[in-house]
N, C-alpha and C positions, 0 to 999 in steps of 0.2 A: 180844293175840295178836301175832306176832309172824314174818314170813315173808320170808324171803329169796329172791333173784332169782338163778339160775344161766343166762349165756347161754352155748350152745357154739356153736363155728366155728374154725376155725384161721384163717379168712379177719378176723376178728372182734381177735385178737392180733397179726394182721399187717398192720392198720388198712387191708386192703381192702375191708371194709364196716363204717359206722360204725353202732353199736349203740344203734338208737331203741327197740329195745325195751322193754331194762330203763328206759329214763326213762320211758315210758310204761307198765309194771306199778308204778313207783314212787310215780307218782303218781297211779292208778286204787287202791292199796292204798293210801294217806297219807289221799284221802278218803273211804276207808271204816273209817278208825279203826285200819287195820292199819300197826304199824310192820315196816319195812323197812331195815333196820337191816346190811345187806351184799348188792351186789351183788358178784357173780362171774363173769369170761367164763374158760372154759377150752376148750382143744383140741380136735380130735375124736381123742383117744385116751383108749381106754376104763380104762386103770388111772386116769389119772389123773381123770378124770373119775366112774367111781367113788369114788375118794379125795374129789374135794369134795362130792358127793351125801351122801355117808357124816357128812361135818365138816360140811357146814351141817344138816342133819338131826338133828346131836346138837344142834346150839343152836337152833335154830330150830321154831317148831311144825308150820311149813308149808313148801315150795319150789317154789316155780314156774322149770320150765324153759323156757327157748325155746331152741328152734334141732335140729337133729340128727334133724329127721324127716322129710326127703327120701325117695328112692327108690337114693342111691347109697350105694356102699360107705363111705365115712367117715360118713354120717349113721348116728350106733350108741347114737341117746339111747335110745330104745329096749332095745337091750341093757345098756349100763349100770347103767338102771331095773332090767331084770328081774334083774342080781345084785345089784342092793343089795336089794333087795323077796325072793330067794331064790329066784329061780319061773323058771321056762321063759314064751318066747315061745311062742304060737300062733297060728295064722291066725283071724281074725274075719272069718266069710262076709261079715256086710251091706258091710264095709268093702272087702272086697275086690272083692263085685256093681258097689259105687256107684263104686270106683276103674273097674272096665270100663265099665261104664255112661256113665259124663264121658267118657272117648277115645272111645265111639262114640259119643256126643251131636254130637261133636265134628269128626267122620269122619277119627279121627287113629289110628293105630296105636296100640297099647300096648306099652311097650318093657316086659318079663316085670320087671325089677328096680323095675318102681313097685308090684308085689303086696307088695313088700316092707314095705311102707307097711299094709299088713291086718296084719301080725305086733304083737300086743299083749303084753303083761306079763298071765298069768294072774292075776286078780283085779283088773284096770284094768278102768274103764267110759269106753267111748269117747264122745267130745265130736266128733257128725259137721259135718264141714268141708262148707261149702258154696259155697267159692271154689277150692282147691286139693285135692288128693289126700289131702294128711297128716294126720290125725285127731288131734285133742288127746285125752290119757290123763289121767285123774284117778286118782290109785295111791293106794291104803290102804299 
């Protein structure tokens, strides 16, 4: 099998943060028998960003993304997923409960652009976060 590693950030190409991710999916997939055979950091703009979704996807059997699932406007993994996948985003209730849930746990306001972060790819099953806000997607 055979899975490649896509990071986004613009901050990521502009060597404002250095990207321990993909060495650590690299080698969490090397010991389990999966080759990883290209990592990729790209932008947070979304053609292009489709563009490589699209290109490792045809060679690859699997892609794990990091990065692009905040609650601001350039975090758009999310959308990009849902045009390569064909689907419309929706809101996922539990995820958006648990997102309000953590800021009053918390006694901290919620700024409305972290519900943004409930919006899934129809037919994603989410992977609930239980550090942060942003839920990991596993997309068919």
């Amino acid at each position: 099998m055979r899975c490649d590693v896509v990071a986004v950030g613009t901050e990521l190409l502009l060597g404002q943060i250095v990207d321990t991710n993909s060495s650590y999916l690299g080698e969490q997939l090397a010991l389990r028998g999966i080759d990883s055979l290209l990592q990729v950091k790209v932008g947070d703009n979304l053609d292009r960003m489709v563009a490589v979704l699209r290109a490792r996807l045809e060679e690859a059997d699997a892609v794990i993304v990091c990065g692009g699932l905040g609650p601001t406007h350039d975090d758009i993994t999310r959308e990009a997923i849902a045009e390569v996948m064909g689907v419309e985003l929706e809101e996922d209730a539990e995820v958006a409960e648990r997102i309000i849930a953590m800021f009053e746990s918390r006694g901290r306001r919620m700024p409305m652009n972290n519900l943004r972060q409930a919006m899934v790819p129809v037919g994603a099953t989410v992977i609930a976060q239980t550090m942060g806000t942003a839920p990991g997607l596993i997309c068919p």
